[in-house]
Wavefront OBJ file of the C-alpha trace (Angstrom):
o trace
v -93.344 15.251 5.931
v -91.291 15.868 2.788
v -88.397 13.285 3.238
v -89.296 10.004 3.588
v -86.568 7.694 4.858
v -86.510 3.727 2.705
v -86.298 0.891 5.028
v -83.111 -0.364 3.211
v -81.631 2.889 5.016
v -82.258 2.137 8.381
v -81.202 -0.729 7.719
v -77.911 -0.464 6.217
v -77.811 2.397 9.633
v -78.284 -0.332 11.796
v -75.582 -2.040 10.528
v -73.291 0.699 10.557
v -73.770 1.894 14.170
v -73.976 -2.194 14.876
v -77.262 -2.175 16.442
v -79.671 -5.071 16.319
v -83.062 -3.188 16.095
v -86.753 -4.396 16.585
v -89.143 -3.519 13.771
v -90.768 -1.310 16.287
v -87.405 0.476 16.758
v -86.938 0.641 13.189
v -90.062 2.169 13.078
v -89.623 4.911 15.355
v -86.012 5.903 14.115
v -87.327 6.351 10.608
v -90.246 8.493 11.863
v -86.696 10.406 13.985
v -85.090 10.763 11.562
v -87.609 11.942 8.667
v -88.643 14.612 11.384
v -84.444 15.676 11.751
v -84.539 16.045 7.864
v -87.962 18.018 7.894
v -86.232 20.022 10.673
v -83.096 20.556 8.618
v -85.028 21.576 5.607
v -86.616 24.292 7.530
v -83.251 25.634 8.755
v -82.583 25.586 5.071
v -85.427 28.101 4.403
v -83.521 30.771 6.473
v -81.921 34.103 5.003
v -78.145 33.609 5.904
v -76.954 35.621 3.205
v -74.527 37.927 4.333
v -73.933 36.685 7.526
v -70.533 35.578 8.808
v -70.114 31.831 9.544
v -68.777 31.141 13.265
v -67.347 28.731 15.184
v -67.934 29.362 18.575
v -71.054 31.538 19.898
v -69.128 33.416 21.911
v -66.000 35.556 20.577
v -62.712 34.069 21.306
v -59.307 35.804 21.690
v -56.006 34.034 22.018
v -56.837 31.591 25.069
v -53.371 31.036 25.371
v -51.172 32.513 28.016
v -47.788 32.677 28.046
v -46.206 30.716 30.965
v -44.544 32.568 34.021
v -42.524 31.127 36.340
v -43.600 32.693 39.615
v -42.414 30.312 42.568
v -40.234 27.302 40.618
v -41.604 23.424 41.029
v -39.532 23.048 44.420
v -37.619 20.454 42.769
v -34.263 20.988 44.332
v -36.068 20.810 47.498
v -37.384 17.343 46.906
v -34.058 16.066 46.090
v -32.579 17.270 49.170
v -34.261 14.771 50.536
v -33.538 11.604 48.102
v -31.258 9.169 49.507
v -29.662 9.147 45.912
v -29.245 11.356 43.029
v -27.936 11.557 40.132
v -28.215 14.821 37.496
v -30.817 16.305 39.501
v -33.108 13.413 39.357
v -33.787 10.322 42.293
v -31.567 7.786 41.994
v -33.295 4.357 42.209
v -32.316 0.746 42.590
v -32.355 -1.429 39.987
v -35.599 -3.927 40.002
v -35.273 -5.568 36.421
v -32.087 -8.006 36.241
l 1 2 3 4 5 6 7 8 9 10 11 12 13 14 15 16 17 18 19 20 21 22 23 24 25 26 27 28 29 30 31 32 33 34 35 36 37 38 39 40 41 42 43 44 45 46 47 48 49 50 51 52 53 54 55 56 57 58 59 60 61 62 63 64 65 66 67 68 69 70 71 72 73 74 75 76 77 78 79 80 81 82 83 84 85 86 87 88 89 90 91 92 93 94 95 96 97
């Protein structure tokens, strides 16, 4: 393992994600996390030159639609049945003095 991880880190990590770890947990998240920076490293050694970054792995076109009206919300036909109305909306009694 190349990167080695101090114990003040984990610490101060602890405190930042406010968990109350065990030495034994301590222990084991160093040894996680030296292993994600040994990982990392390797990624580094990759040839990316010349490749395109990305975003998502598979291409996206406009995921938008535009909106069609096909059969209307049935609005008017709900208020045909409201007691009271007012501008096209229910009409309700007041509950708040």
């Amino acid at each position: 393992m190349a990167n080695k991880i101090s114990d003040e880190t984990i610490e101060e990590v602890g405190i930042l994600a406010k968990l109350e770890l065990t030495e034994q947990e301590k222990k084991d998240a160093k040894a996680d996390m030296e292993k994600m920076l040994d990982y990392i490293d390797t990624l580094n050694e990759l040839d990316t030159e010349g490749i395109e970054p990305m975003s998502h792995v598979f291409p996206l076109n406009n995921v938008f639609r535009e909106d069609i009206v096909t059969n209307g919300d049935g609005s008017l036909d709900t208020l045909a049945n409201a007691p009271l109305k007012k501008d096209n909306s229910f009409k309700v009694p007041k509950t708040i003095g």
